[in-house]
Structures are given as structure tokens and as C-alpha cells.
KEVOZA-481492 format. One line per 8 residues: number of its first residue (from 1); for each residue y, x negated, z of N, C-alpha, C. Coordinates in Angstrom, 3 decimals. Atoms other than C-alpha are relative to their C-alpha. Last residue first. Layout:
REM KEVOZA-481492
NUM	Y/X/Z/Y/X/Z/Y/X/Z | ...;
REM end
This chain:
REM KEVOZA-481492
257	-0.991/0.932/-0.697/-17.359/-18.762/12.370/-0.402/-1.467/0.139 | 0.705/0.522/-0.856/-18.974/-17.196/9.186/0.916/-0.806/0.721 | -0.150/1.040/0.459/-16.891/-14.358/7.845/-0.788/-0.832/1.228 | -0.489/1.000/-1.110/-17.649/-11.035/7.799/-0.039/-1.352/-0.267 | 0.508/1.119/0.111/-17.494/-8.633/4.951/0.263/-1.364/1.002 | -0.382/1.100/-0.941/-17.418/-4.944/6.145/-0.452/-1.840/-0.669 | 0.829/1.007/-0.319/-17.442/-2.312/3.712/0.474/-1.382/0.724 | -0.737/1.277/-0.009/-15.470/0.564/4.772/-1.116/-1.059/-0.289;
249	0.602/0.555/-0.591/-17.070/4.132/3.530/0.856/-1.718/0.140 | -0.499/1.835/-0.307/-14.956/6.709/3.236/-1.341/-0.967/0.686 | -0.552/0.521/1.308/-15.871/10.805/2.427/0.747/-1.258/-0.254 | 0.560/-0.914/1.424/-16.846/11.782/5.380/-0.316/-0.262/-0.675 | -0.515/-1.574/-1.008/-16.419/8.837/8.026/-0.471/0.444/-1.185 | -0.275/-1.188/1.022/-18.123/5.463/7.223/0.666/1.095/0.364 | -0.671/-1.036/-1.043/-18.218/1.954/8.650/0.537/1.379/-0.661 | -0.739/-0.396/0.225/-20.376/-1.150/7.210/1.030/1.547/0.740;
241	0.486/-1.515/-0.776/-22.100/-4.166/7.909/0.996/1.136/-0.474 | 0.664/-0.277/-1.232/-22.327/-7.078/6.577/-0.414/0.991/0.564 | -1.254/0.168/-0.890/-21.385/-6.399/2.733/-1.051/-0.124/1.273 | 0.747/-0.975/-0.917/-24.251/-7.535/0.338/1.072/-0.170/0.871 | -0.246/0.692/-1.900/-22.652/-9.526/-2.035/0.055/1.562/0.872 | 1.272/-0.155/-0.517/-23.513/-7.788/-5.828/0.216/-0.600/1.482 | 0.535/1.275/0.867/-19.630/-6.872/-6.233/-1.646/0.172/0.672 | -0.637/0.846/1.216/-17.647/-3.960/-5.709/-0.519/-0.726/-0.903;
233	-1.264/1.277/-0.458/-19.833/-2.257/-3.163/0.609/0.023/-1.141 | 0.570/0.784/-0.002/-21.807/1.495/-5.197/0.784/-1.327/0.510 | -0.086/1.176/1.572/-19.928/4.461/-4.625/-0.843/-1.365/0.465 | 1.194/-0.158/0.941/-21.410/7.318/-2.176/0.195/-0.952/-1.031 | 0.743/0.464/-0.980/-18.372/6.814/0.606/-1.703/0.028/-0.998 | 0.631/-1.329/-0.127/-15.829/6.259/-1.550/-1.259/0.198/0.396 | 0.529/-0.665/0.935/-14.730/2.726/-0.852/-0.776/1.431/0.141 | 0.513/-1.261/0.186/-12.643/0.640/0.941/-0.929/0.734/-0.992;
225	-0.212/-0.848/1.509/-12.839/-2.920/1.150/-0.418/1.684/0.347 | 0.865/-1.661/-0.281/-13.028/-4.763/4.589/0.638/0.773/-0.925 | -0.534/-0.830/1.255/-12.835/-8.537/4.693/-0.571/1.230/-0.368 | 0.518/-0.974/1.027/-13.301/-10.553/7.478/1.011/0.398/-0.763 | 0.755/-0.803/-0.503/-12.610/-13.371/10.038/-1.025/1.170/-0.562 | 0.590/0.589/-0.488/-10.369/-15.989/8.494/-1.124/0.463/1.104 | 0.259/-0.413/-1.066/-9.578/-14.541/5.600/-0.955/-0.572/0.861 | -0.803/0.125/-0.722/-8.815/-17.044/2.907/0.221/0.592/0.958;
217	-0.230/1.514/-0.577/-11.864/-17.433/0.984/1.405/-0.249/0.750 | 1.097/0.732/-1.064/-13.290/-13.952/1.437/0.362/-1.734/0.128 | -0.697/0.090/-1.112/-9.679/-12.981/-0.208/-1.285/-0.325/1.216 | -1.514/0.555/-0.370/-9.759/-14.452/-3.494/-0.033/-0.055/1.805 | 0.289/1.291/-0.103/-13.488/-13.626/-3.875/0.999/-0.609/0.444 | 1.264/-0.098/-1.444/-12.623/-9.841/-2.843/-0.284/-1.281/-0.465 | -0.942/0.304/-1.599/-9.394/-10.275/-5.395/-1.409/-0.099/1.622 | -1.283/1.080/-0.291/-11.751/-11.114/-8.026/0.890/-0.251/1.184;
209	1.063/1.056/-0.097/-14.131/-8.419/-7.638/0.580/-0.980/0.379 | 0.490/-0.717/-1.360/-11.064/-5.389/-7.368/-1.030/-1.916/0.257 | -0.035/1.440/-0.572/-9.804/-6.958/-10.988/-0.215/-0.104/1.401 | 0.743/0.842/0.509/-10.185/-4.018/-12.786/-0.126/-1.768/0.189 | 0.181/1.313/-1.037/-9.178/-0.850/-10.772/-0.713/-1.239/-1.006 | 1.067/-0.007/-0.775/-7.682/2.000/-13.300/-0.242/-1.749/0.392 | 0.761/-0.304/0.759/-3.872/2.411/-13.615/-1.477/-0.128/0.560 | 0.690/1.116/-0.255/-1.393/1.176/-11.329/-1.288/-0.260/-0.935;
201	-0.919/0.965/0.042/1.500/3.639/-12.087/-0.528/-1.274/-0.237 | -1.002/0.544/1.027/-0.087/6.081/-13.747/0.371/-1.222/-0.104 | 0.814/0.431/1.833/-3.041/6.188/-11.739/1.226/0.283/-0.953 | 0.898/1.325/0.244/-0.673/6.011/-8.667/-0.878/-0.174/-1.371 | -1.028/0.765/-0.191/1.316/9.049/-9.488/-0.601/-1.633/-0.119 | -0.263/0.046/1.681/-1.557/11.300/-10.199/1.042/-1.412/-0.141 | 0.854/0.733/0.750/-2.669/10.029/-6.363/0.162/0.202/-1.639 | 0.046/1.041/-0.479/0.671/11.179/-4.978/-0.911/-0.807/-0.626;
193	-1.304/0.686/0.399/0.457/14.335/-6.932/0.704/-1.362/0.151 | -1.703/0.095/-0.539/-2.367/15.332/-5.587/0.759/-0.648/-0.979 | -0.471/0.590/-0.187/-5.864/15.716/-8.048/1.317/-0.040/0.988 | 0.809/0.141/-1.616/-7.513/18.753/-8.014/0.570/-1.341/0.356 | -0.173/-0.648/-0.811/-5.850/19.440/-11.405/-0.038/-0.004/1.449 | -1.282/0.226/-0.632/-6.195/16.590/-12.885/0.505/0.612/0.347 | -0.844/-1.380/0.319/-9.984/17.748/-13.776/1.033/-0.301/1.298 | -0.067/-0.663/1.391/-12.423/14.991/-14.656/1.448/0.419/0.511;
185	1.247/-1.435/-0.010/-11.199/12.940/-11.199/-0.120/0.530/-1.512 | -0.620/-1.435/0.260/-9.736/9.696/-11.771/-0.814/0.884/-0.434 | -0.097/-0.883/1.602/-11.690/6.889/-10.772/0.650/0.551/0.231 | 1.271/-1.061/0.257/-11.034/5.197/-6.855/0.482/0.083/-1.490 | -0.730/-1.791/0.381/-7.900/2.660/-7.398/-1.323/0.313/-0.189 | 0.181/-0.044/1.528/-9.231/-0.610/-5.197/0.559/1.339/-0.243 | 0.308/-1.588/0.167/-8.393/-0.271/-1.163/0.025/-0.085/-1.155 | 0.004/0.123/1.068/-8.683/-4.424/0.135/-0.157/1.772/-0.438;
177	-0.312/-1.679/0.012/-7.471/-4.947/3.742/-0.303/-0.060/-1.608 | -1.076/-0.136/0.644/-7.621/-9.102/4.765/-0.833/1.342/-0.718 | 0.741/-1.131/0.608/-8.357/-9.647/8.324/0.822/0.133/-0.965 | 1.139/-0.168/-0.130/-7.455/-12.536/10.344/-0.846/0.862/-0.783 | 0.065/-1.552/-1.056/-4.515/-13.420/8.554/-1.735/-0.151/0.201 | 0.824/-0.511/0.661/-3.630/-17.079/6.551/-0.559/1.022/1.467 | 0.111/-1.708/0.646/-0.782/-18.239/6.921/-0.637/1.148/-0.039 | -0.656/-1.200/-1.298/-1.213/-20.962/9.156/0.451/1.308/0.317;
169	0.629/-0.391/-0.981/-3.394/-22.466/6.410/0.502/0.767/1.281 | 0.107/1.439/-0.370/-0.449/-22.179/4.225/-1.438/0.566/0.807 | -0.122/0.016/-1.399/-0.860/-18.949/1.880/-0.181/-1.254/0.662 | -1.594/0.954/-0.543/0.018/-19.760/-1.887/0.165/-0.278/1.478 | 0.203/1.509/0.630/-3.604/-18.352/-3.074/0.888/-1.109/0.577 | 0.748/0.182/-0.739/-3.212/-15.103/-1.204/-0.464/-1.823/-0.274 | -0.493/-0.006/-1.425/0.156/-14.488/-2.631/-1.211/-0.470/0.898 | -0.890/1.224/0.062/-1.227/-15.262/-6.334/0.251/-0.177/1.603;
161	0.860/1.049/0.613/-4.329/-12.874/-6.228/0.876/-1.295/0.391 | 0.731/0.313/-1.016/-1.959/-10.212/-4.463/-0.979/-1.118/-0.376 | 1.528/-0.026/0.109/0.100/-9.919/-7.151/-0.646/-0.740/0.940 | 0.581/1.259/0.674/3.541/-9.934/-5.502/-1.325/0.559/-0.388 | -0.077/-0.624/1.462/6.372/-7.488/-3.933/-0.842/-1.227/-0.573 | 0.170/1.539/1.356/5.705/-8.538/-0.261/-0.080/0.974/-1.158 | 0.005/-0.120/1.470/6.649/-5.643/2.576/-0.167/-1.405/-0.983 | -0.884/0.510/0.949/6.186/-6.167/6.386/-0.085/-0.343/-1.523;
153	0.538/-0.172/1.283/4.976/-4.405/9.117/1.235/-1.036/-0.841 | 0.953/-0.003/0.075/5.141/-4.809/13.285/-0.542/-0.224/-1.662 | -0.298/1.181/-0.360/8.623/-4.342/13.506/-1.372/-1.094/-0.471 | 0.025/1.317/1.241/7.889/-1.218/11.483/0.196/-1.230/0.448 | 0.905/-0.284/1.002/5.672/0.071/14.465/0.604/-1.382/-1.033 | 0.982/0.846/-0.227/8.388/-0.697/16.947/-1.227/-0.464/-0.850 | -0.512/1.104/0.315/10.869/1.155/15.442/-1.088/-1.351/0.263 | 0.398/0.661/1.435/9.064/4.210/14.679/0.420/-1.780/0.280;
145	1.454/-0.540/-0.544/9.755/6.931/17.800/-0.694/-1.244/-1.363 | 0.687/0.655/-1.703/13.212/4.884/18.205/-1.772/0.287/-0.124 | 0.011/-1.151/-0.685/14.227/5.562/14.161/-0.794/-0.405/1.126 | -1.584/-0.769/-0.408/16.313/3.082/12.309/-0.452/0.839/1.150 | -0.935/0.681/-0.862/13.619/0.884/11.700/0.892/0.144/0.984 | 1.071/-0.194/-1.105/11.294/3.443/10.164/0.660/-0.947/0.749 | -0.626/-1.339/-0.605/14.105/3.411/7.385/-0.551/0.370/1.350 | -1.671/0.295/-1.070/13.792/-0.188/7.075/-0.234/1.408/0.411;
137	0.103/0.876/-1.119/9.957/0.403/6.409/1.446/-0.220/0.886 | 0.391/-0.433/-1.230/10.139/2.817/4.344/0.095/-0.605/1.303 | -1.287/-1.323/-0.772/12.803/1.469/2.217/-0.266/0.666/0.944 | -1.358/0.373/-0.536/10.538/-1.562/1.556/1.068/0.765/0.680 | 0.390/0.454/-1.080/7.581/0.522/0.626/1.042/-0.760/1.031 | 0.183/-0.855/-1.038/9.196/2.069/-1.750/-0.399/-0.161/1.219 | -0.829/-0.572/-0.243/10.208/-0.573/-3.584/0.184/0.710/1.252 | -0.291/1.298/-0.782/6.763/-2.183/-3.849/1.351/0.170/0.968;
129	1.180/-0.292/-1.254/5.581/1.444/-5.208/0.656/-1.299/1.297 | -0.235/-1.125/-0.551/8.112/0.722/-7.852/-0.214/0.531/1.121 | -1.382/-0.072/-0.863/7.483/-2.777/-8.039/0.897/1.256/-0.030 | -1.111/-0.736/0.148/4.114/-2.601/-8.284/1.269/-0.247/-0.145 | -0.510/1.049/0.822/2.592/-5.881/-6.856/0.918/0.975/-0.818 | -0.078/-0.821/1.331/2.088/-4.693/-3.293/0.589/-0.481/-1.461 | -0.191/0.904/1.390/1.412/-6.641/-0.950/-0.354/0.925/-0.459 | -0.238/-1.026/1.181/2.048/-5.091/2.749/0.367/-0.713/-1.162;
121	-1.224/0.323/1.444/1.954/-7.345/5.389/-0.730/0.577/-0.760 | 0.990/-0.371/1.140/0.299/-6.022/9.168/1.219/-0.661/-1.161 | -1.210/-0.024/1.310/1.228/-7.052/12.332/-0.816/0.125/-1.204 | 0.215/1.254/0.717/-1.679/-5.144/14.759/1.023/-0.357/-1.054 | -0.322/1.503/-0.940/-0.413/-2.759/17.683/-0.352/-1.425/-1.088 | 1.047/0.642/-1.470/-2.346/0.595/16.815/-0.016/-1.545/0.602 | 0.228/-1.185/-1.167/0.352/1.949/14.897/-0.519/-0.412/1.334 | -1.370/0.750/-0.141/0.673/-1.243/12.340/0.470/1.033/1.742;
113	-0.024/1.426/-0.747/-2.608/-0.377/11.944/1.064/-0.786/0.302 | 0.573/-0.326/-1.293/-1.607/3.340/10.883/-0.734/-1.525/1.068 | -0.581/-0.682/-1.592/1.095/2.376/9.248/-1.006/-0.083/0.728 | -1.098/1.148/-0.412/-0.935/0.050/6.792/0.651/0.512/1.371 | 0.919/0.872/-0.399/-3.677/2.610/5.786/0.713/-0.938/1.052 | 0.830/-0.940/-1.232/-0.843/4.743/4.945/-0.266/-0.359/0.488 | 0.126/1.016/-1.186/1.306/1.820/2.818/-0.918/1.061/1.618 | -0.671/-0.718/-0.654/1.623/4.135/-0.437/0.297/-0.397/1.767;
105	0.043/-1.228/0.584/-0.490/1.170/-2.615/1.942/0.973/0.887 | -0.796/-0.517/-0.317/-0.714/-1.715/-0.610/0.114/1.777/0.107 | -0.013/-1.540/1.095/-3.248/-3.414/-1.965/0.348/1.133/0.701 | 0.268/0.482/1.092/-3.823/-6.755/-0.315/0.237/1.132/-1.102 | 0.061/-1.311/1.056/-3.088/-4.879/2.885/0.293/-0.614/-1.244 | -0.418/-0.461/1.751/-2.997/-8.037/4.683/-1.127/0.800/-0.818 | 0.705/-0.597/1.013/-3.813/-8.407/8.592/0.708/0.104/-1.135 | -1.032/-0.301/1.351/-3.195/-10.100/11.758/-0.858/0.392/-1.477;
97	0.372/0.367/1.177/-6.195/-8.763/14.469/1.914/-0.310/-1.104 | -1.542/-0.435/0.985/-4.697/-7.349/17.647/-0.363/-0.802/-1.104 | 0.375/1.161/1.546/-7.945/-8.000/19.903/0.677/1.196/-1.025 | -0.371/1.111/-0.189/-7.018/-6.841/23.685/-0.519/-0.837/-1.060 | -0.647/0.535/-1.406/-9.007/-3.811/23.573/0.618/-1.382/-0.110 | 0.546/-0.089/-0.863/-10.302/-3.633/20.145/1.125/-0.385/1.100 | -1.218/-0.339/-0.886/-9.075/-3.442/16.334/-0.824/0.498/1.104 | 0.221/0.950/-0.777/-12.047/-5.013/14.227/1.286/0.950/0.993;
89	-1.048/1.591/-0.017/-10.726/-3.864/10.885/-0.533/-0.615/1.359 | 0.526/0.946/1.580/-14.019/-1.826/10.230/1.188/-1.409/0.038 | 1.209/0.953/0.085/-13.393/-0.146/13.295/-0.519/-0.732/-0.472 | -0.099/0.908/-0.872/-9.748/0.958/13.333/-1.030/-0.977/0.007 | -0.534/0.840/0.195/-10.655/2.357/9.960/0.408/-1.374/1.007 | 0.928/0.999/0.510/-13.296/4.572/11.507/0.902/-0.988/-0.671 | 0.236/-0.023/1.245/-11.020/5.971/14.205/-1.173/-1.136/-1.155 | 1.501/-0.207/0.239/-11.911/4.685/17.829/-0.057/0.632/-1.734;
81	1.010/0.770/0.327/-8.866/3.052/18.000/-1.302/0.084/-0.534 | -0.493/1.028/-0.907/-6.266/5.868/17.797/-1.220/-1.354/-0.564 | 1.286/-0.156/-0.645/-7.878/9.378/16.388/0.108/-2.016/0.701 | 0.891/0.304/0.611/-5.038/10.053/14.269/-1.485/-0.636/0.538 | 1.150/-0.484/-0.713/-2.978/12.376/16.694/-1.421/-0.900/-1.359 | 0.463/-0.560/-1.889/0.169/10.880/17.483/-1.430/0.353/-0.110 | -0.272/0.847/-0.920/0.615/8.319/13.998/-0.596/0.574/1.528 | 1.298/1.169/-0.215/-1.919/10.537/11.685/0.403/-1.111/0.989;
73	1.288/-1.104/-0.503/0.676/13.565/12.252/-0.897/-1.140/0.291 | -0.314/-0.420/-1.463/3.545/11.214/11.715/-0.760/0.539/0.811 | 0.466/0.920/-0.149/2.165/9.969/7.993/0.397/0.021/1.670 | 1.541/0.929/0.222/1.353/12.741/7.238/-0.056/-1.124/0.891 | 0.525/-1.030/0.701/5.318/14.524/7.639/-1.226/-0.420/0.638 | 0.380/-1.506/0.202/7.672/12.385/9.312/-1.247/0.379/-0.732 | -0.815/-1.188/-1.527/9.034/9.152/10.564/-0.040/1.153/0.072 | 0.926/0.288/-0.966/7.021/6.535/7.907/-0.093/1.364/1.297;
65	-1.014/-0.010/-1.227/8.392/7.985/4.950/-0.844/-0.316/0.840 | 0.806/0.812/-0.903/7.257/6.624/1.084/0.703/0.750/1.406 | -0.780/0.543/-1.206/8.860/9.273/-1.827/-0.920/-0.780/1.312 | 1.058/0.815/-1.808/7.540/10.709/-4.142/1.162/-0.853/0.114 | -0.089/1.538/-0.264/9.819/13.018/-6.736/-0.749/-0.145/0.905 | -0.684/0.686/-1.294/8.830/16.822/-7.583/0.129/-1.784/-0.002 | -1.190/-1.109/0.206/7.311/18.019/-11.171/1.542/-0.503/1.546 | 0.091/-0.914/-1.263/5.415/15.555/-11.957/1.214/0.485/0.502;
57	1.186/-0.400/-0.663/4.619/13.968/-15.302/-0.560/0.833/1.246 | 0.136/-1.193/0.767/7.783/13.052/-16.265/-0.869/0.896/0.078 | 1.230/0.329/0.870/8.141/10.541/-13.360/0.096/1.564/-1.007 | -0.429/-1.009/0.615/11.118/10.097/-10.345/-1.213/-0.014/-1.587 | 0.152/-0.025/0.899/10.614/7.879/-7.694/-0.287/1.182/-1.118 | 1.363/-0.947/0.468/12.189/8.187/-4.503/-0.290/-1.027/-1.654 | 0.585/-0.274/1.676/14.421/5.977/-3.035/-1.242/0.509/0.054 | 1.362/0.521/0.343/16.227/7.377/0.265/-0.375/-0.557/-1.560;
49	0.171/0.333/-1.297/19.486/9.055/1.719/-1.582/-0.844/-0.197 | -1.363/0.306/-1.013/22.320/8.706/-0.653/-1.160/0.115/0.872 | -0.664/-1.043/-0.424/19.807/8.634/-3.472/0.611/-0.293/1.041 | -0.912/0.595/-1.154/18.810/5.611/-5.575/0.999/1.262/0.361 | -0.991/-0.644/-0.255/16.128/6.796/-8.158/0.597/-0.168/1.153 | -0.137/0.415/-1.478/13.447/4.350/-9.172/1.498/0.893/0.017 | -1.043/0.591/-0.810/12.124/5.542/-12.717/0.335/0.221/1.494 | 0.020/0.310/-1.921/9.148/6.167/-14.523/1.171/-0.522/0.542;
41	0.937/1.392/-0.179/9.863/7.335/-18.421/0.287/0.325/1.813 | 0.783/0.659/1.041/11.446/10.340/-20.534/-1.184/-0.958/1.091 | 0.747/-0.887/-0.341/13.413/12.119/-17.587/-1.474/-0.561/-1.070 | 0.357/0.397/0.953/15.980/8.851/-17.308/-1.145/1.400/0.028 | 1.431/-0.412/-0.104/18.812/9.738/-15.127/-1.245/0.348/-1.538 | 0.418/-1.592/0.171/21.665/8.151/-16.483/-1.358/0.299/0.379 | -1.332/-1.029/-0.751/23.506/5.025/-15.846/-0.580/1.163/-0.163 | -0.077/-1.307/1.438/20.041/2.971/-16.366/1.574/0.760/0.731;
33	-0.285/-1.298/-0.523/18.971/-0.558/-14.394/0.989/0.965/-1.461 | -1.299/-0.374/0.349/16.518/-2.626/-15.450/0.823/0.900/0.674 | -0.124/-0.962/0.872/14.209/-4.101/-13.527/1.001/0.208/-0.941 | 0.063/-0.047/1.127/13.386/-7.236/-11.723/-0.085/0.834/-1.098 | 1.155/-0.580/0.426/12.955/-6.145/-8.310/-0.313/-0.001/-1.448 | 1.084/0.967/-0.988/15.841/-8.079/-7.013/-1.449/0.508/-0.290 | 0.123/1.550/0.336/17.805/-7.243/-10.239/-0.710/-0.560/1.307 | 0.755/0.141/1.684/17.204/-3.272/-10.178/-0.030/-1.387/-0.069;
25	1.504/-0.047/-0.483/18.047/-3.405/-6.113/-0.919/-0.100/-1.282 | 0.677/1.363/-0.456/21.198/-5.124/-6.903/-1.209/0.356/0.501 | 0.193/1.499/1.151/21.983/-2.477/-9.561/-0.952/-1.459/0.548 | 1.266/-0.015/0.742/21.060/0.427/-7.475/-0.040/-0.975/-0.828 | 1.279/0.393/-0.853/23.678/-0.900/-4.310/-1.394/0.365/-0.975 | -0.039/1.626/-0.037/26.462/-0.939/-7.220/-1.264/-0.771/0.874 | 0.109/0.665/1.474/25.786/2.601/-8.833/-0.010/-1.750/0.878 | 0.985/0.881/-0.833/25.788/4.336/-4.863/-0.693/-1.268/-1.507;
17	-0.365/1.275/-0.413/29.184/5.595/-5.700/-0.887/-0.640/0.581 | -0.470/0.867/0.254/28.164/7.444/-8.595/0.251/-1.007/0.922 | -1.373/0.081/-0.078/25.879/9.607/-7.283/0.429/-1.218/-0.347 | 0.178/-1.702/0.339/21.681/9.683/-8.451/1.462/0.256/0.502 | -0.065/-0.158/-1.325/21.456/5.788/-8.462/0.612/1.695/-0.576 | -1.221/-0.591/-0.016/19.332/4.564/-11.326/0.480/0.201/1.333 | -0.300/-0.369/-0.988/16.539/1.877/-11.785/1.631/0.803/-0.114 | -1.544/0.353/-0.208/14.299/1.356/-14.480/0.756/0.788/1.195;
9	-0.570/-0.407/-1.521/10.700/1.668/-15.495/1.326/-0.609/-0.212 | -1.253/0.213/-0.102/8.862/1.541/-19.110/0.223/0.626/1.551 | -0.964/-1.341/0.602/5.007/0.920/-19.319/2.065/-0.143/0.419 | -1.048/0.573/0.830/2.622/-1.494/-19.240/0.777/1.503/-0.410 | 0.398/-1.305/1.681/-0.142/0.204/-16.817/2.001/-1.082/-0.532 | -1.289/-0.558/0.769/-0.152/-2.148/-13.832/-0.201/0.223/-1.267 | -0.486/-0.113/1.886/-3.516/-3.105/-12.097/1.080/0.508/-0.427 | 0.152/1.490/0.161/-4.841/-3.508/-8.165/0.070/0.057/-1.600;
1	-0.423/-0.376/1.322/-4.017/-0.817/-6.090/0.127/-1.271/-0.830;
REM end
């Protein structure tokens, strides 16, 4: 997810006595914070058992969870190594790849390599989305069938351009994860709610190129961009090789050893 729409955000807490833990999460995330639920604009809502985010635009709040729903189903039965994501990152018998999710987004992608044994960091520049990700992760902390996983993950609130730039050489991951914002469909209907959410939040992809130059010079193995499986690469650089299921194609950019 690689763009922010200029718009208004702020942080509330949905009971009063959780007002002091939404403040210091509005000033570490540089927001504001609001005493009143805001229905007008995007806001970070601080509930007694999670943050959601809260949007005019949709009718229910999102929410990030590692320990249930999707993202639980794709932990026991997502098709393990041999999936096509596994493949495109390289994930093999006794090769645990480190990795950055350069684009974070809802951190899916992320669990599930965080699943199959590789540490993964999560950059997200959001800081709604950035948020969320954070809470998932502790919360996946808490729980035995999870803990290990999030041990395994870890949240950055940054433009990924900058964070990849600042890395020491010792920093720097074997594999770095690039998922641009697909278009938005004609008809926002057919759309989820999750993905309406994102094109609000992140808007459309326009600096995708850039970060793939950013991050072929600091991955020290590859670089594997998602893309819809009929869209054209990013850039004219012929990916190596690539890895498709349905409707996904991974392009593979390898690096010379």
C-alpha cells in the first residue's frame, strides 16, 4: 500500500476510562485525539478489547486479528509451503528467508510467512492501518495457538522508501515483499469492505516503481511484487521468473549473488 489520501484522522477511546491509553496512542502515532466519536471523518477507535477503525463510508468497523476468522483458516489449512506465495518468497526446507512487507497493508501476506517460520517486519506508513497492525500483533501474543507466529513479526510505522534507505548492512532482509494498491473496480459494489477501506485510506498506487528500485538495491536475494495475474510488471525490468495461482501472479526479481 503505497500512497496516503490527505485526509482527516484522529483517535478516540469508545469508554471513558480508556481516554488516557487513546491519548498516548494519538501522540505516538502522531494524531490527534477527539473526546467524541467522530462519524464525519476516519478515526482510530480505542475499545476495551481492540482498535478498530471507524469510517463514514462503511457501515461496520475493521479491525486486524491474527487468532481468528481468515486469517486462522489460511494459518491450519493454507496450503503450507507449497502455496504459491511460499514460492515466490523462496520458503524451503531448512531456508527461513528474513523478509519486509514493504507494504503492509492488513498484514495477511505477512501472517502467513510469519506462519511458515520466516521473521517478517511489517512497514506500513499509514498510521491507521500501522496501528492496527501493532494491536494485532500484541494481541496474537497473548494467545498459545499464535504466540509463536507474532514472535516472529514485527510492526514499523514508516514510508517504506525511507526505512529501506536507513537499513545498516546487517539490516538488510533476504527478501523484500512489495503488494502495490490493485485499481478500484468500476462497480464498488463487488468490492469488500476491507479493500473500500484501503483505497480510501492509501489511495491509488503511485510510487510502486520507485519502491521496486529502492528495494532491488537492498534485498539481498530477491524481490517479489504482487500483481493481478493479467496486469502488466510495474516497471520495464523483466522479472526472473514468476509464480501464479488464479488470480495472482508474483513477480520474481532475483538478485545476482
Amino acid at each position: 500500500m503505497t500512497n496516503i489520501l490527505t485526509t482527516h484522522y484522529s483517535v478516540t477511546a469508545e469508554l471513558h476510562a480508556d481516554t488516557e491509553q487513546a491519548k498516548i496512542l494519538a501522540k505516538r502515532f502522531s494524531l490527534p485525539f477527539s473526546k467524541h466519536l467522530d462519524k464525519a471523518n476516519h478515526q482510530l477507535v480505542f475499545t476495551n478489547q481492540h482498535l478498530e477503525i471507524r469510517t463514514p463510508n462503511l457501515i461496520n468497523p475493521i479491525r486486524i486479528d491474527f487468532t481468528e476468522g481468515k486469517n486462522a483458516y489460511r494459518r491450519s489449512f493454507g496450503g503450507g509451503r507449497g502455496q504459491p506465495l511460499a514460492k515466490a518468497i523462496g520458503l524451503k526446507k531448512g531456508k527461513m528467508p528474513t523478509i519486509i512487507d514493504s507494504t503492509a497493508g492488513y498484514g495477511k501476506d505477512a501472517f502467513v510467512l510469519a506462519t511458515l517460520g520466516s521473521h517478517v517486519t511489517l512497514v506500513e506508513r499509514n498510521p491507521l492501518l500501522a496501528a492496527l497492525l501493532e494491536d494485532a500483533i500484541a494481541k496474537a501474543n497473548t494467545e498459545s495457538s499464535t504466540k509463536q507466529i507474532a514472535r516472529r513479526m514485527i510492526s514499523i510505522h514508516s514510508d517504506a522508501h525511507q526505512y529501506l534507505a536507513e537499513l545498516t548492512p546487517e539490516e538488510r532482509p533476504d527478501v523484500i515483499y512489495i503488494d502495490p494498491m490493485y485499481p478500484a473496480r468500476d462497480k464498488s459494489a463487488l468490492v469488500k469492505k476491507e479493500m473500500q477501506l484501503l483505497h480510501q485510506l492509501v489511495g491509488p498506487d503511485t510510487d510502486s516503481r520507485e519502491l521496486l528500485d529502492k528495494a532491488l538495491q537492498t534485498a539481498k536475494k530477491r524481490v517479489v511484487v504482487k500483481r493481478p495475474k493479467l496486469a502488466d510488471p510495474i516497471t520495464d525490468y523483466k522479472p526472473s521468473t514468476f509464480v501464479e495461482s488464479k488470480n495472482t501472479r508474483y513477480d520474481i526479481y532475483l538478485k545476482i549473488q
